[in-house]
PDB file of N, CA, C and O in Angstrom:
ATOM      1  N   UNK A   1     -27.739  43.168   8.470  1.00  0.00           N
ATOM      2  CA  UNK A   1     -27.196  44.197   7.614  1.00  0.00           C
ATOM      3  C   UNK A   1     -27.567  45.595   8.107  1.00  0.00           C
ATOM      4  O   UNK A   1     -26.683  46.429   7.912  1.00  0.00           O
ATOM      5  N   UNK A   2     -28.513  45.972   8.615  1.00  0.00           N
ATOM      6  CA  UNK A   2     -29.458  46.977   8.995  1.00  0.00           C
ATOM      7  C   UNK A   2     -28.106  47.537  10.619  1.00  0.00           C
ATOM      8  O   UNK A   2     -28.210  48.650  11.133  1.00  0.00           O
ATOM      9  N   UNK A   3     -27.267  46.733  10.991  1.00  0.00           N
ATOM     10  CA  UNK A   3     -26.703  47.061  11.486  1.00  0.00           C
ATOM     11  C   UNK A   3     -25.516  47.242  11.260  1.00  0.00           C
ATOM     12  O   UNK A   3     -24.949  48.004  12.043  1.00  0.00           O
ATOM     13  N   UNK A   4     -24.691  46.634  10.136  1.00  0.00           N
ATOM     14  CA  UNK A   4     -23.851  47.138   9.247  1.00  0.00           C
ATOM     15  C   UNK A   4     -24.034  48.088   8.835  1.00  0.00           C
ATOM     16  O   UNK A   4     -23.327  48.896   9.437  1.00  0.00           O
ATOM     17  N   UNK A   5     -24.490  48.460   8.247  1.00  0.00           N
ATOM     18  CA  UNK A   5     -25.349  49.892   7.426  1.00  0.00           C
ATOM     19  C   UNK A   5     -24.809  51.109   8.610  1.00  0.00           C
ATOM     20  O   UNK A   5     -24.309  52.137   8.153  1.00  0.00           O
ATOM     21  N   UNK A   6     -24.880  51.016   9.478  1.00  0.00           N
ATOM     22  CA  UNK A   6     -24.824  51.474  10.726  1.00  0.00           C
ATOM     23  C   UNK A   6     -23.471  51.604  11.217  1.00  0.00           C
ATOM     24  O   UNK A   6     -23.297  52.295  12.221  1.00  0.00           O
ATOM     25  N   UNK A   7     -22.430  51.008  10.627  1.00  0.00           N
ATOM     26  CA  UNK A   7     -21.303  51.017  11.852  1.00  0.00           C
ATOM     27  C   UNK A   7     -20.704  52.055  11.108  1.00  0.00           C
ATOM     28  O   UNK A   7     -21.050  52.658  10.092  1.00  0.00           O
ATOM     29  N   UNK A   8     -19.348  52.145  12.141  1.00  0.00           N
ATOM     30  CA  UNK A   8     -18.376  53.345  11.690  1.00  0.00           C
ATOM     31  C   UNK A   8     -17.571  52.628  10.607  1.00  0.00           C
ATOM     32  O   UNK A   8     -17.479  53.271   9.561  1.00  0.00           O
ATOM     33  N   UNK A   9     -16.927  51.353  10.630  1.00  0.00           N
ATOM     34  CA  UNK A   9     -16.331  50.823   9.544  1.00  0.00           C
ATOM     35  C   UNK A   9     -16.753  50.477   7.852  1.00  0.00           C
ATOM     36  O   UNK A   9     -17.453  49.528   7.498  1.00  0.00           O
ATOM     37  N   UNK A  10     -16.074  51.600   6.865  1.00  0.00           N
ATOM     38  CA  UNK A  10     -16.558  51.802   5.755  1.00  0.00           C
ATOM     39  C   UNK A  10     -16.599  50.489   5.099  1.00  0.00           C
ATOM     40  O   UNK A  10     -17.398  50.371   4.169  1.00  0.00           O
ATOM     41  N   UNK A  11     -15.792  49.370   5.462  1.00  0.00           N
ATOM     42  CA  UNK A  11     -15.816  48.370   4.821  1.00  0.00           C
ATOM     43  C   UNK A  11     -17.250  47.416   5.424  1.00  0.00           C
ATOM     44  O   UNK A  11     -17.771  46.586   4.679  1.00  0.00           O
ATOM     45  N   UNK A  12     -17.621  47.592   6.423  1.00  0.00           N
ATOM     46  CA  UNK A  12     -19.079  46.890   6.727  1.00  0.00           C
ATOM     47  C   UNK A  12     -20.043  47.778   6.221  1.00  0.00           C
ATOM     48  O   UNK A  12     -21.182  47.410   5.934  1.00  0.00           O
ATOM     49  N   UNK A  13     -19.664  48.857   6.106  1.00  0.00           N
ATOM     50  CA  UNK A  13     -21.079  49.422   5.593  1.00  0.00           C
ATOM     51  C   UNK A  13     -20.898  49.252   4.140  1.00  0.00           C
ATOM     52  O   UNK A  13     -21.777  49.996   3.706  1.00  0.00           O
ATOM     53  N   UNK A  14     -20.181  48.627   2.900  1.00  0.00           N
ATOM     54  CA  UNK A  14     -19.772  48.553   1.662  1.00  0.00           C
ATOM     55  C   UNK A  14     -20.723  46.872   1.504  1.00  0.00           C
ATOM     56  O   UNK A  14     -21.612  46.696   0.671  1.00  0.00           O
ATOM     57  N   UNK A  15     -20.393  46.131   2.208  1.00  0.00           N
ATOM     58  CA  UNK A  15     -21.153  45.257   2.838  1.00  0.00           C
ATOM     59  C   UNK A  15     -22.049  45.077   2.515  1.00  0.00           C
ATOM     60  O   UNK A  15     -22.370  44.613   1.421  1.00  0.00           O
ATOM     61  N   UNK A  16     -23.170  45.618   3.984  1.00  0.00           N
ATOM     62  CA  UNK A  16     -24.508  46.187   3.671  1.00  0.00           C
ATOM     63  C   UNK A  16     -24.712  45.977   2.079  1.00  0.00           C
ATOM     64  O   UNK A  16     -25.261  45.070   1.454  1.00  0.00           O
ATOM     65  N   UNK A  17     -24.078  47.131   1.674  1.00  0.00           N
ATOM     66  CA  UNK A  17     -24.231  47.582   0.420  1.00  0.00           C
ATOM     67  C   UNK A  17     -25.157  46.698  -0.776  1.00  0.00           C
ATOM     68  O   UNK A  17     -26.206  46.751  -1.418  1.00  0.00           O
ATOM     69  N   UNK A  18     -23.580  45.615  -0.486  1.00  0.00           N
ATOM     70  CA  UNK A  18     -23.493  44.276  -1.555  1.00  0.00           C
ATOM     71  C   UNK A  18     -24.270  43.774  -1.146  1.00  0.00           C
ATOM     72  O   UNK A  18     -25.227  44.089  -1.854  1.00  0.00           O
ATOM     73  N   UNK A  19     -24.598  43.131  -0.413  1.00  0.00           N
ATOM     74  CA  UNK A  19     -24.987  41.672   0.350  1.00  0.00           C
ATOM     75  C   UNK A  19     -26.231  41.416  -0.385  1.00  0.00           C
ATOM     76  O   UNK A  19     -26.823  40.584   0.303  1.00  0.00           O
ATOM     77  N   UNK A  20     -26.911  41.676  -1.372  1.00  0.00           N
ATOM     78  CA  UNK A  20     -28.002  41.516  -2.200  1.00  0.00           C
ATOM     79  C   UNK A  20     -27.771  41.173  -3.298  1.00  0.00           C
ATOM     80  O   UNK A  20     -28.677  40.567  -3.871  1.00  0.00           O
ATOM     81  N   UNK A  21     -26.442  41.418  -4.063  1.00  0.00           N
ATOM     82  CA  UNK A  21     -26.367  41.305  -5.749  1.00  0.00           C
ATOM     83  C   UNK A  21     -26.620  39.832  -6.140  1.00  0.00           C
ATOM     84  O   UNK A  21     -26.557  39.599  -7.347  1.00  0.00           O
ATOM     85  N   UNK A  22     -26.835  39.032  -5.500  1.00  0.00           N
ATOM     86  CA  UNK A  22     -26.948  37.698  -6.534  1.00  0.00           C
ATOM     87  C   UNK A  22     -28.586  37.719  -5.926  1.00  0.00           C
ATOM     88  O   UNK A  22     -28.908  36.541  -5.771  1.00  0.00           O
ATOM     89  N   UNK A  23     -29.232  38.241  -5.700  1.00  0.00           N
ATOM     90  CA  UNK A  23     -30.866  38.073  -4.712  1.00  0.00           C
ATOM     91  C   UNK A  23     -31.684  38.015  -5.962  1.00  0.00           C
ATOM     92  O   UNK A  23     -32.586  37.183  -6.054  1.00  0.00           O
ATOM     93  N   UNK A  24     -31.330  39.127  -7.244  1.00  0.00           N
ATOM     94  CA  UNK A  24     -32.202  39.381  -8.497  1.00  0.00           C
ATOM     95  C   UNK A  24     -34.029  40.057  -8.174  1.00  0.00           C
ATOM     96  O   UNK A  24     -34.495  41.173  -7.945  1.00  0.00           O
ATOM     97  N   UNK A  25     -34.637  38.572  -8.333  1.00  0.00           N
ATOM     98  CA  UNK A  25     -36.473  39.248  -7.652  1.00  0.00           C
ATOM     99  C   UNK A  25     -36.504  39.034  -6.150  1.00  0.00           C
ATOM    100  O   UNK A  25     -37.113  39.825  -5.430  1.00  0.00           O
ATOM    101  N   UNK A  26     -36.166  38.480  -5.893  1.00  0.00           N
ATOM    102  CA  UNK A  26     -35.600  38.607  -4.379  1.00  0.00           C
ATOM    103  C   UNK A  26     -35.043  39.674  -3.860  1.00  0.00           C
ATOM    104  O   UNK A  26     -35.010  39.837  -2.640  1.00  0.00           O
ATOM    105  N   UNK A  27     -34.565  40.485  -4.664  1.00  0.00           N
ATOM    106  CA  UNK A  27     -33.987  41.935  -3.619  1.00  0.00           C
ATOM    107  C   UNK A  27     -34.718  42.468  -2.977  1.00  0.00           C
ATOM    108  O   UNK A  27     -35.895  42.344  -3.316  1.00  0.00           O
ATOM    109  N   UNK A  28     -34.442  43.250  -1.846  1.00  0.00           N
ATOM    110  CA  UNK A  28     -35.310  43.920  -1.139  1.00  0.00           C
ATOM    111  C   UNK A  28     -34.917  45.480  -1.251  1.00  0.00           C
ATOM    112  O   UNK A  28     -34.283  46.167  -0.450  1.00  0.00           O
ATOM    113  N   UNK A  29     -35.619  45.906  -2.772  1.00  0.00           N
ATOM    114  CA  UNK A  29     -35.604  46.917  -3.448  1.00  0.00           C
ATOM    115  C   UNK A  29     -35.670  48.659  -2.541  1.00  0.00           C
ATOM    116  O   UNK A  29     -35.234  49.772  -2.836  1.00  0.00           O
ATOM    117  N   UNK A  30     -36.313  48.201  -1.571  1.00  0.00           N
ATOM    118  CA  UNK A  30     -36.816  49.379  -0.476  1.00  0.00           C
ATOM    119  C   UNK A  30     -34.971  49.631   0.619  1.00  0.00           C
ATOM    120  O   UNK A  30     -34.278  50.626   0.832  1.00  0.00           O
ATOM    121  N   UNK A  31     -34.882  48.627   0.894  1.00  0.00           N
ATOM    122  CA  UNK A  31     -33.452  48.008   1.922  1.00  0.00           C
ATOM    123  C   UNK A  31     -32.295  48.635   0.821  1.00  0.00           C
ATOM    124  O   UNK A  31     -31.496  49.466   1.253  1.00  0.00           O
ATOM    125  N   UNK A  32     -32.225  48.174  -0.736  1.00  0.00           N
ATOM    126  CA  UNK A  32     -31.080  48.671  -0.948  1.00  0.00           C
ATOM    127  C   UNK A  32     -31.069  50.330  -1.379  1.00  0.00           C
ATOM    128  O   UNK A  32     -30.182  51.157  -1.169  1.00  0.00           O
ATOM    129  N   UNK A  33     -32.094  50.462  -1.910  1.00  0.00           N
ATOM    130  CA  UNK A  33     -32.342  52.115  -2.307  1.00  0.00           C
ATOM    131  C   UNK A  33     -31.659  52.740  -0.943  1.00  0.00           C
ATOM    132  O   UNK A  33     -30.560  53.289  -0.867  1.00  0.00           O
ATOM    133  N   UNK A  34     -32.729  52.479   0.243  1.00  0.00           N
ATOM    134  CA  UNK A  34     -32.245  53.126   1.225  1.00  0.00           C
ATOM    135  C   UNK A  34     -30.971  53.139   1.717  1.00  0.00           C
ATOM    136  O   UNK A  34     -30.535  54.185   2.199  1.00  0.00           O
ATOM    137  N   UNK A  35     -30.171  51.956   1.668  1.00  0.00           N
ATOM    138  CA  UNK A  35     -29.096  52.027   1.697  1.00  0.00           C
ATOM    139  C   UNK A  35     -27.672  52.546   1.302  1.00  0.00           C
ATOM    140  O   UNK A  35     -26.600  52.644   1.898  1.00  0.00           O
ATOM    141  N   UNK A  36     -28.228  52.907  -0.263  1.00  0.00           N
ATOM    142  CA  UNK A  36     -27.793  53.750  -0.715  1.00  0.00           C
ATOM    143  C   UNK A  36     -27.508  54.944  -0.678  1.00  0.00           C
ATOM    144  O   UNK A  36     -26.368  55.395  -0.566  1.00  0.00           O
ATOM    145  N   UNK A  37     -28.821  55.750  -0.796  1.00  0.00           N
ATOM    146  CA  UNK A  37     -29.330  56.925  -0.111  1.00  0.00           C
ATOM    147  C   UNK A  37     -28.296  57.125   1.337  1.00  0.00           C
ATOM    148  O   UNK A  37     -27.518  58.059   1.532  1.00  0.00           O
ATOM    149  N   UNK A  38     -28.444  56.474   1.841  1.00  0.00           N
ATOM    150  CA  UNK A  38     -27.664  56.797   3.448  1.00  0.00           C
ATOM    151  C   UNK A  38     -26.595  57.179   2.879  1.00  0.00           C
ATOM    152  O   UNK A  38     -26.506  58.406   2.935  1.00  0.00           O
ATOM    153  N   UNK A  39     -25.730  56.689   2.349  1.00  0.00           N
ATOM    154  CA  UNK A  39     -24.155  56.977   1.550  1.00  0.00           C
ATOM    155  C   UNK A  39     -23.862  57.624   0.436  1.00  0.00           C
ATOM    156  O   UNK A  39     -22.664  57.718   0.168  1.00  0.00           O
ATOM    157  N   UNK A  40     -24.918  58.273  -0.556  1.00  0.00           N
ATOM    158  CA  UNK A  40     -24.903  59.149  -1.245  1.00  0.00           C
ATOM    159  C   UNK A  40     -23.946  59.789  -1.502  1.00  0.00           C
ATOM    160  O   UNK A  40     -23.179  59.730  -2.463  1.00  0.00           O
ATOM    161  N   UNK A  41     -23.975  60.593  -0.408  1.00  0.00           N
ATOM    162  CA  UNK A  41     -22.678  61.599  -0.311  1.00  0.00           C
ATOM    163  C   UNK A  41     -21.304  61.435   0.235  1.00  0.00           C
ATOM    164  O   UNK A  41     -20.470  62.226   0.677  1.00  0.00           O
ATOM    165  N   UNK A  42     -21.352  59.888   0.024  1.00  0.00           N
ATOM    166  CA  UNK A  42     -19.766  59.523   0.891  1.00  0.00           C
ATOM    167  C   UNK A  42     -18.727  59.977  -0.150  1.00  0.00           C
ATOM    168  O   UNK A  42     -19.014  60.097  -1.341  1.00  0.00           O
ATOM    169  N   UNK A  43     -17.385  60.249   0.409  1.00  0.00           N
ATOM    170  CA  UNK A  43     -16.771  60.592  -0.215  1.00  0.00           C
ATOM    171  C   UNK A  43     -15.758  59.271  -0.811  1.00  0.00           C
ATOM    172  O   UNK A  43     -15.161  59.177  -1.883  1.00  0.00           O
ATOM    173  N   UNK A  44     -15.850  58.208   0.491  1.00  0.00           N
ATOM    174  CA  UNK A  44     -14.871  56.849  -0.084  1.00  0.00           C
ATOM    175  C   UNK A  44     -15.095  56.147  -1.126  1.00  0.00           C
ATOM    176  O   UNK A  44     -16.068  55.395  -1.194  1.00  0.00           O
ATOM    177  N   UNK A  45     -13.997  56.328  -2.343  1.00  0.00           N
ATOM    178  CA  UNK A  45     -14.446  55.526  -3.218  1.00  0.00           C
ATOM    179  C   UNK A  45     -14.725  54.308  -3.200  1.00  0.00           C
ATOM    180  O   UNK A  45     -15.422  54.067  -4.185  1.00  0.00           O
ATOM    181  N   UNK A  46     -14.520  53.269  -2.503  1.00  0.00           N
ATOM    182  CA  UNK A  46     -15.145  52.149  -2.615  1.00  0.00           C
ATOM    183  C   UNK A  46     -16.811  51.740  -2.252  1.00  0.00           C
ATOM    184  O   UNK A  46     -17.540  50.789  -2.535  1.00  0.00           O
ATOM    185  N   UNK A  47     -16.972  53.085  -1.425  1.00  0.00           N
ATOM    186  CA  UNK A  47     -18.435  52.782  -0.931  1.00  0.00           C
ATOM    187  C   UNK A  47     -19.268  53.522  -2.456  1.00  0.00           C
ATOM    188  O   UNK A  47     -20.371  53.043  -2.718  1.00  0.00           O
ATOM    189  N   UNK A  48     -18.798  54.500  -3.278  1.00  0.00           N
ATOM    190  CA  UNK A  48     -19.636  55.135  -4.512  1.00  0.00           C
ATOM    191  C   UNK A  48     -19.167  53.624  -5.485  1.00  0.00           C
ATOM    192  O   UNK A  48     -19.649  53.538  -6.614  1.00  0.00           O
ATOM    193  N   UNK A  49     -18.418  52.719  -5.081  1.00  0.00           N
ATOM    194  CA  UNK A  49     -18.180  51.645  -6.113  1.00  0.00           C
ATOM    195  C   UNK A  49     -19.247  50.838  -5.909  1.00  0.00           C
ATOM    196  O   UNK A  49     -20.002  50.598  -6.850  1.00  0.00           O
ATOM    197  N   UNK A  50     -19.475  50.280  -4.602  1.00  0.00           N
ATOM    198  CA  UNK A  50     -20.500  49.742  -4.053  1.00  0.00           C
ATOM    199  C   UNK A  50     -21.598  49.787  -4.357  1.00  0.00           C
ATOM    200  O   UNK A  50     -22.170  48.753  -4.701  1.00  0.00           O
ATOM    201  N   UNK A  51     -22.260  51.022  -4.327  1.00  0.00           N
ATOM    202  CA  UNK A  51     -23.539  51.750  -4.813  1.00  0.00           C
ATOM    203  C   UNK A  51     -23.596  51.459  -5.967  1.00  0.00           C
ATOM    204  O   UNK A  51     -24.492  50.624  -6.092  1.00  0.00           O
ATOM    205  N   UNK A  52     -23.006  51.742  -7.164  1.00  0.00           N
ATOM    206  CA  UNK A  52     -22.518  51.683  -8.462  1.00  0.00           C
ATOM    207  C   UNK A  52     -23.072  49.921  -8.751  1.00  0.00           C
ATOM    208  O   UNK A  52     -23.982  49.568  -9.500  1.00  0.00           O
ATOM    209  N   UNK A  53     -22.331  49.186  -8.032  1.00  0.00           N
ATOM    210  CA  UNK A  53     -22.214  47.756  -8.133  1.00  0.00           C
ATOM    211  C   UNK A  53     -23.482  47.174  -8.029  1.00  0.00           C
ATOM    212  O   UNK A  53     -24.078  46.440  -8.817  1.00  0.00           O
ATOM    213  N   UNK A  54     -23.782  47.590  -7.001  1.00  0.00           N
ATOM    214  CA  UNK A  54     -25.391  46.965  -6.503  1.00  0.00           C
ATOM    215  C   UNK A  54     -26.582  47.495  -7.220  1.00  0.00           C
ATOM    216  O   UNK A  54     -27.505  46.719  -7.467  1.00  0.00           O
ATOM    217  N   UNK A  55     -26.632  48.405  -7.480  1.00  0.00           N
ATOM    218  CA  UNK A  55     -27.206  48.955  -7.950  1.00  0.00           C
ATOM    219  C   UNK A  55     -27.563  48.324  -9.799  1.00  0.00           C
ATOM    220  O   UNK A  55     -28.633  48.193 -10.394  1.00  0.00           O
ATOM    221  N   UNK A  56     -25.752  47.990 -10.347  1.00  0.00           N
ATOM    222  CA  UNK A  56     -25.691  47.550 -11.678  1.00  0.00           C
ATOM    223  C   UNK A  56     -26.407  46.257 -11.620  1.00  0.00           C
ATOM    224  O   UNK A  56     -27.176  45.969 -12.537  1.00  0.00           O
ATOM    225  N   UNK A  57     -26.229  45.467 -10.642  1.00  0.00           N
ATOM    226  CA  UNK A  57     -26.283  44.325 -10.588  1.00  0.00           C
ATOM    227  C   UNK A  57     -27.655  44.373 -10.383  1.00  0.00           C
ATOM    228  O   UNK A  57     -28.093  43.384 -10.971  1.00  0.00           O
ATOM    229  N   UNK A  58     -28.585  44.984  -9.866  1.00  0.00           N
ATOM    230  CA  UNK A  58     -30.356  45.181  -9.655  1.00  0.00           C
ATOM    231  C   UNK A  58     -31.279  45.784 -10.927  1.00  0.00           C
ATOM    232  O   UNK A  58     -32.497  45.785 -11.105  1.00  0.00           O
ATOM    233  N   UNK A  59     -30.012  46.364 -11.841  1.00  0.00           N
ATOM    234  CA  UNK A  59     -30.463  46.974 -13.111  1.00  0.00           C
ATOM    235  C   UNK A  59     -31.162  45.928 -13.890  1.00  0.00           C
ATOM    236  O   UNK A  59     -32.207  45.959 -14.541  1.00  0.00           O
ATOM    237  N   UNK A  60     -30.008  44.676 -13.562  1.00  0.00           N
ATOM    238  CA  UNK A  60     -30.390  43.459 -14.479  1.00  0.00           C
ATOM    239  C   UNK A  60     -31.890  42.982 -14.305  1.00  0.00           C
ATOM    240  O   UNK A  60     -32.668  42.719 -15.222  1.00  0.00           O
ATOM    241  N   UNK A  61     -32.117  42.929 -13.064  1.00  0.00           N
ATOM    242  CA  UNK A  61     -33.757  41.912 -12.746  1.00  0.00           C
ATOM    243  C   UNK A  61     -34.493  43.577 -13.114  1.00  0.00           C
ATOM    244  O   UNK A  61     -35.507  43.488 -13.807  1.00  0.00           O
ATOM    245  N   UNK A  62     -34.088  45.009 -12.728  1.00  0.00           N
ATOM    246  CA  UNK A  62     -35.395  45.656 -12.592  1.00  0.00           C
ATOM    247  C   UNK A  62     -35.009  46.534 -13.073  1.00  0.00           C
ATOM    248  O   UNK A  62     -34.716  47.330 -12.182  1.00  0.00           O
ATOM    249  N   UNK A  63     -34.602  47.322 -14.935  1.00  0.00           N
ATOM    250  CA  UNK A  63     -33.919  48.160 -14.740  1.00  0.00           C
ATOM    251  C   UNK A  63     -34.861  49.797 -14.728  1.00  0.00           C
ATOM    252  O   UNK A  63     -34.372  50.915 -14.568  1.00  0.00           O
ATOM    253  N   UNK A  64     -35.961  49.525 -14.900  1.00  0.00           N
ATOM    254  CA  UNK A  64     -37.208  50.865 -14.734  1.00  0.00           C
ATOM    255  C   UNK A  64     -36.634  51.149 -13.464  1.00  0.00           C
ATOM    256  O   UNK A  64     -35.685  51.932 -13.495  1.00  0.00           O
ATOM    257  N   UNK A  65     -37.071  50.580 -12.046  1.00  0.00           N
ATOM    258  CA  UNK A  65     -36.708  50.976 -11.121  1.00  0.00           C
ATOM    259  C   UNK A  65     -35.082  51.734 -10.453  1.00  0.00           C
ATOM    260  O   UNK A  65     -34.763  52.528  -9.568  1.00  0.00           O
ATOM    261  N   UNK A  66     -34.365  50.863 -11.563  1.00  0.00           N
ATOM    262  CA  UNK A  66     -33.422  51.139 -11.484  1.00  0.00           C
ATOM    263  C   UNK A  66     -32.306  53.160 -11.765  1.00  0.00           C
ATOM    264  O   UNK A  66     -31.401  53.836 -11.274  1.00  0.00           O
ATOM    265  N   UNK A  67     -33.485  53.149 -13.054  1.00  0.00           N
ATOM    266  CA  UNK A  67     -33.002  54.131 -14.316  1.00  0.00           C
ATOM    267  C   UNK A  67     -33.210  55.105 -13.353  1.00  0.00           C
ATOM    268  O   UNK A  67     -32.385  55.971 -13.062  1.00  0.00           O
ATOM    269  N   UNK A  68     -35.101  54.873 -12.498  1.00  0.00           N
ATOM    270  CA  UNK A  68     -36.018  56.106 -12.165  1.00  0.00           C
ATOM    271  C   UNK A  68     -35.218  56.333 -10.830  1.00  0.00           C
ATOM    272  O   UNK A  68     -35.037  57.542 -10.689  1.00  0.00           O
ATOM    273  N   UNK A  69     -34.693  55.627  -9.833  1.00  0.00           N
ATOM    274  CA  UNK A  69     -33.701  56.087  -8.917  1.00  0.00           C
ATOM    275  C   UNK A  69     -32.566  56.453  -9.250  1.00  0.00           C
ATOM    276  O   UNK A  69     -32.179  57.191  -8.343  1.00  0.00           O
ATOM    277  N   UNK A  70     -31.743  56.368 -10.077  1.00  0.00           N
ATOM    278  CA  UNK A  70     -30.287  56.876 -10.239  1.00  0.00           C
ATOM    279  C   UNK A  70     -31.168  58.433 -10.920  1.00  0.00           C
ATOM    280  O   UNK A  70     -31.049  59.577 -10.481  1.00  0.00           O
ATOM    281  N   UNK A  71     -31.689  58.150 -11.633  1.00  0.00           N
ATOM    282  CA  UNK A  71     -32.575  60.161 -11.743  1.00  0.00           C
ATOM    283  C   UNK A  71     -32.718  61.089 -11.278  1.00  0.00           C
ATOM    284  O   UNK A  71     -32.667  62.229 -11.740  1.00  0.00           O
ATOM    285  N   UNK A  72     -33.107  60.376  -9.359  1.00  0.00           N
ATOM    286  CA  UNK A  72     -33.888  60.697  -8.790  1.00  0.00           C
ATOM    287  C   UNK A  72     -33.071  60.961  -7.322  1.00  0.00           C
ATOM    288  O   UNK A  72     -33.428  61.791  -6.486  1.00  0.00           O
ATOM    289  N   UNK A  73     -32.055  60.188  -7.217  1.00  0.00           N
ATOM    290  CA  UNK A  73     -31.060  60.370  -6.224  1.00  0.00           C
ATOM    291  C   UNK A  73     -29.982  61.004  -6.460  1.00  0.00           C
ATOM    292  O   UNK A  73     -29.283  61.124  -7.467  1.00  0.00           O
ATOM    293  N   UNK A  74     -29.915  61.454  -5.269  1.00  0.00           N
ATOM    294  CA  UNK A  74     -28.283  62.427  -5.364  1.00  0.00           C
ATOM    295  C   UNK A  74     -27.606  61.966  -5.276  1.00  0.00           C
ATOM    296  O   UNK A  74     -26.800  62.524  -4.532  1.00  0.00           O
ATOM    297  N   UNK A  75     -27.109  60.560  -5.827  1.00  0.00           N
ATOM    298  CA  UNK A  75     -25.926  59.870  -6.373  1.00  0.00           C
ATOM    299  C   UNK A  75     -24.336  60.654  -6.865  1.00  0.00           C
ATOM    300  O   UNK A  75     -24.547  61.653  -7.552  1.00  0.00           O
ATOM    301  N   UNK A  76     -23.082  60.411  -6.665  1.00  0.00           N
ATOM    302  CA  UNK A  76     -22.289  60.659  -7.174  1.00  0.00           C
ATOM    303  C   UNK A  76     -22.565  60.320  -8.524  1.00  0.00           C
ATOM    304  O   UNK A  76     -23.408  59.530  -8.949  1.00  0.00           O
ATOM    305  N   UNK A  77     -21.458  61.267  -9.365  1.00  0.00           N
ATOM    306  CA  UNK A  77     -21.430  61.040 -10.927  1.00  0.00           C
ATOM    307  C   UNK A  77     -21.176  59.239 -10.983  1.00  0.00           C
ATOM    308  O   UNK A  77     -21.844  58.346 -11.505  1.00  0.00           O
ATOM    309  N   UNK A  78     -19.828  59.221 -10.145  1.00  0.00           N
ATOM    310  CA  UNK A  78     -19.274  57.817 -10.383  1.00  0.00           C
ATOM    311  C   UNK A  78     -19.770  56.738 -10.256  1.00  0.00           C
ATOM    312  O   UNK A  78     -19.541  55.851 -11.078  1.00  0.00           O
ATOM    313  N   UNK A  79     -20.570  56.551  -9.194  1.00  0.00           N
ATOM    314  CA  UNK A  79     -22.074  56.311  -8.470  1.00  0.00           C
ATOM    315  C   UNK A  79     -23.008  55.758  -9.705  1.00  0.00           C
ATOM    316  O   UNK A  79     -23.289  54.599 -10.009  1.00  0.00           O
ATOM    317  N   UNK A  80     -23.354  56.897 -10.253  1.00  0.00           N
ATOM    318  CA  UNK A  80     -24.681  57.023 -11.523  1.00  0.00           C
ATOM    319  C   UNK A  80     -23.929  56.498 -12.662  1.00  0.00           C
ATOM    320  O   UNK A  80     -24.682  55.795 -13.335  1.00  0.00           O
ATOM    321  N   UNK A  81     -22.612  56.560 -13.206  1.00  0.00           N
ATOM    322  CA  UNK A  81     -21.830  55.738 -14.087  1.00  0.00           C
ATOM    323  C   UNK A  81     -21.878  54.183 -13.918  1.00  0.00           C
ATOM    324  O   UNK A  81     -22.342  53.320 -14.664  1.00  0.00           O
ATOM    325  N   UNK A  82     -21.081  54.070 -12.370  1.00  0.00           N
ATOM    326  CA  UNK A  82     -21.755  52.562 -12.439  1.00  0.00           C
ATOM    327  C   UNK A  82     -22.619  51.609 -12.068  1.00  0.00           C
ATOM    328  O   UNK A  82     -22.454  50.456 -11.669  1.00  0.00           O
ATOM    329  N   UNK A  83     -23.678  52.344 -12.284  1.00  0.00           N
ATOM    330  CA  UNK A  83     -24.835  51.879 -12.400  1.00  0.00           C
ATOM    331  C   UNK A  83     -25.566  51.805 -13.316  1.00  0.00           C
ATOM    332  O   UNK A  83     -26.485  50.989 -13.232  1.00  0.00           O
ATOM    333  N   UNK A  84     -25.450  52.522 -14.374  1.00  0.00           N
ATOM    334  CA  UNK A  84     -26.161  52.714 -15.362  1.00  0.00           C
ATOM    335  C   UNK A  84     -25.369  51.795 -16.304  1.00  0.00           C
ATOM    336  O   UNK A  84     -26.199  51.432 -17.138  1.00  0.00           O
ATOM    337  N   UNK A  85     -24.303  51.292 -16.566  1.00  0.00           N
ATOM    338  CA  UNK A  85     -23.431  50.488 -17.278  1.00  0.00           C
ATOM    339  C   UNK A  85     -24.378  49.691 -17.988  1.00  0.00           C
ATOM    340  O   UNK A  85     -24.791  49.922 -19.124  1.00  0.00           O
ATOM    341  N   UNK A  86     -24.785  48.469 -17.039  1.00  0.00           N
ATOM    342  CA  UNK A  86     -25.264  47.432 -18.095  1.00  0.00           C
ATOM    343  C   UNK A  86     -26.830  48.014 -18.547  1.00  0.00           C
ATOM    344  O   UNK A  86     -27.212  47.446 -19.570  1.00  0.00           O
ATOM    345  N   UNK A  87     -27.641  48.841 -18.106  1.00  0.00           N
ATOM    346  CA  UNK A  87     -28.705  49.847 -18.932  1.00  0.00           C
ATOM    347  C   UNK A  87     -28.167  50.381 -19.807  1.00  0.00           C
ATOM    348  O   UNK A  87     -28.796  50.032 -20.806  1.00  0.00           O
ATOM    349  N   UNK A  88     -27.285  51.104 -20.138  1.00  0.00           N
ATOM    350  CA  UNK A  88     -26.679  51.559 -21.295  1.00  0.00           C
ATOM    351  C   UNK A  88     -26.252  50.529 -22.621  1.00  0.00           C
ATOM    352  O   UNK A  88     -26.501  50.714 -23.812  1.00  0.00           O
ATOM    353  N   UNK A  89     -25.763  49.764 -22.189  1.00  0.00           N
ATOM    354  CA  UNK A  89     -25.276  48.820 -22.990  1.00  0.00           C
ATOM    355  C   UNK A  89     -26.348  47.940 -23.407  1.00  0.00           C
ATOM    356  O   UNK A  89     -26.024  47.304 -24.409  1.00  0.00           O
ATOM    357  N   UNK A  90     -27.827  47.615 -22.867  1.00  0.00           N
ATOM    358  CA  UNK A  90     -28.694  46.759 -23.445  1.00  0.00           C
ATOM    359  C   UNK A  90     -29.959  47.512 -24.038  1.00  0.00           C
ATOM    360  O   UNK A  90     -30.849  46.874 -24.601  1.00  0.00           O
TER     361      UNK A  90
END
């Protein structure tokens, strides 16, 4: 993934992205933050969906960690919307 993350094609780096959401305590919390972070400021919406996604989906096993990075990163709005979804709702 670490080389996905990496390529020019937005759809491997969306990838990257995902490739953790069913992991739960198993994520490798450091790998997806950062991953994120790298794409922050993308402008393609599917990659701020991505972020959004993975991110929602990590809320579930950890959502402290979760809340205190979408805070804390320069996340898109859309980004920080979907992510915060299922925190909001529980």
């Amino acid at each position: 993934m670490d080389e996905w993350i990496d390529d020019e094609n937005f759809w491997l780096q969306r990838t990257a992205i995902l490739h953790q959401l069913r992991y739960k305590k198993q994520t490798d919390e450091k790998r997806l933050f950062a991953y994120c972070l790298k794409y922050a400021a993308q402008k393609e919406f599917f990659i701020r969906k991505a972020i959004g996604w993975a991110l929602r989906e990590y809320s579930k096993t950890n959502p402290a960690a979760v809340k205190r990075f979408v805070k804390e990163a320069p996340l898109s709005n859309f980004s920080k919307k979907e992510a915060m979804k299922w925190i909001d709702n529980h």
